[in-house]
C-alpha positions as CSV (number, residue, x, y, z in Angstrom):
1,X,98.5,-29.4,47.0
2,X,99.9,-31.1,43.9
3,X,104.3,-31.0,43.4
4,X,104.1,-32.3,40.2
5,X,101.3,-31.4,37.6
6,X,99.1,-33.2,35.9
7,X,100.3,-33.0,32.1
8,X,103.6,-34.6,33.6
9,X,102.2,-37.0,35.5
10,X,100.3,-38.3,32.4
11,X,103.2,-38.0,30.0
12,X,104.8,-40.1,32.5
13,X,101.9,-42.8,32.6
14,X,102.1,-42.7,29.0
15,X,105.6,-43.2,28.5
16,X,105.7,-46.2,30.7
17,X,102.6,-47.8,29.2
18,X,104.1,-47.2,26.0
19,X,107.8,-48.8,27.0
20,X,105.4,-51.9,28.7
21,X,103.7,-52.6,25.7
22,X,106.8,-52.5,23.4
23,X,108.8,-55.1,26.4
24,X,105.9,-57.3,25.5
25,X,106.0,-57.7,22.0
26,X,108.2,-60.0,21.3
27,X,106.7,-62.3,24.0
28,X,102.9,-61.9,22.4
29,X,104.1,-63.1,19.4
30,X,105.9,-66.0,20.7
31,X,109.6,-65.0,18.9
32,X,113.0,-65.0,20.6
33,X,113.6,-61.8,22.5
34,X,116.4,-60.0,19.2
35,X,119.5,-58.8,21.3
36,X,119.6,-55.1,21.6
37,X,119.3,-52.7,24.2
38,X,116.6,-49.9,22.8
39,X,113.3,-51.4,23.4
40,X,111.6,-50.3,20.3
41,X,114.4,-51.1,18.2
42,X,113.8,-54.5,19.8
43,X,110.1,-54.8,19.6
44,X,110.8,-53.9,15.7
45,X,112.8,-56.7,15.0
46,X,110.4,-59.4,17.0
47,X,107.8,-58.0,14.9
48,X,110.0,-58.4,11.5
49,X,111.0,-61.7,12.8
50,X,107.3,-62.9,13.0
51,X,106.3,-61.5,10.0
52,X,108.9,-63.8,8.3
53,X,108.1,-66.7,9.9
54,X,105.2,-66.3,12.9
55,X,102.0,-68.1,12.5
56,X,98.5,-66.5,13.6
57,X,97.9,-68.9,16.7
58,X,100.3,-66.3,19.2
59,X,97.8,-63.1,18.1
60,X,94.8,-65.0,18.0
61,X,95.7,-65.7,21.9
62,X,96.5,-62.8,22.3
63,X,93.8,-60.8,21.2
64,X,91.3,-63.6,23.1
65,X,93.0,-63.0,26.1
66,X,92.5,-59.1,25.7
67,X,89.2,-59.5,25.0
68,X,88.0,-61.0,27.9
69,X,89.7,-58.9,29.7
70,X,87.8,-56.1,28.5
71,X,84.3,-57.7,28.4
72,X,84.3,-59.9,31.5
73,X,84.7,-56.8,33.8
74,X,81.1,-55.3,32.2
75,X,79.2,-58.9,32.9
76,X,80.6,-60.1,36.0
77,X,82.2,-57.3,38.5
78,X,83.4,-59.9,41.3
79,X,85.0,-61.8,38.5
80,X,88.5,-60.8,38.2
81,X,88.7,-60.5,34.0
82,X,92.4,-60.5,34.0
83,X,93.0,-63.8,36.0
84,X,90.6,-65.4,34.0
85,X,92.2,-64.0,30.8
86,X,95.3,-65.0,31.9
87,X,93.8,-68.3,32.6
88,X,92.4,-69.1,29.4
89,X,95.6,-68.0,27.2
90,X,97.9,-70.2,29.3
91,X,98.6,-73.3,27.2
92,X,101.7,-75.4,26.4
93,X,103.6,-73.8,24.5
């Protein structure tokens, strides 16, 4: 027997994933965190921030990391894709 339904619980999931993805913005593109409490306002100004001065190498990682995230799991199934993501974007920074 299901209390809550399922359109909630996925507008839920959503909502998080969305909020999640915003917190980590600023971080992806290697820019201070802007002050502010609303997290999109905040993920705005990171973005802006990068724009006017951000080099490529931050999405590059990023988008290598994400990328073997996604593809490692279809090669190798005992291979955890995320550690190894993980892994491989972690540099000095």
């Amino acid at each position: 027997m299901a209390v809550v339904p399922w359109p909630v619980m996925e507008g839920f999931r959503l909502g998080i994933a969305i909020i999640i993805f915003l917190q980590q913005v600023p971080l992806a593109l290697a820019v201070p965190r802007p002050e502010g409490d609303p997290t999109p306002v905040v993920a705005a100004e990171a973005f802006a921030d990068w724009v006017r001065g951000g080099g490529l190498t931050p999405l590059l990682i990023g988008n290598l990391v994400a990328v073997v995230m996604v593809t490692l799991g279809q090669f190798r199934e005992a291979l955890p894709g995320s550690l190894v993501a993980v892994a491989t974007g972690n540099g000095d920074r």
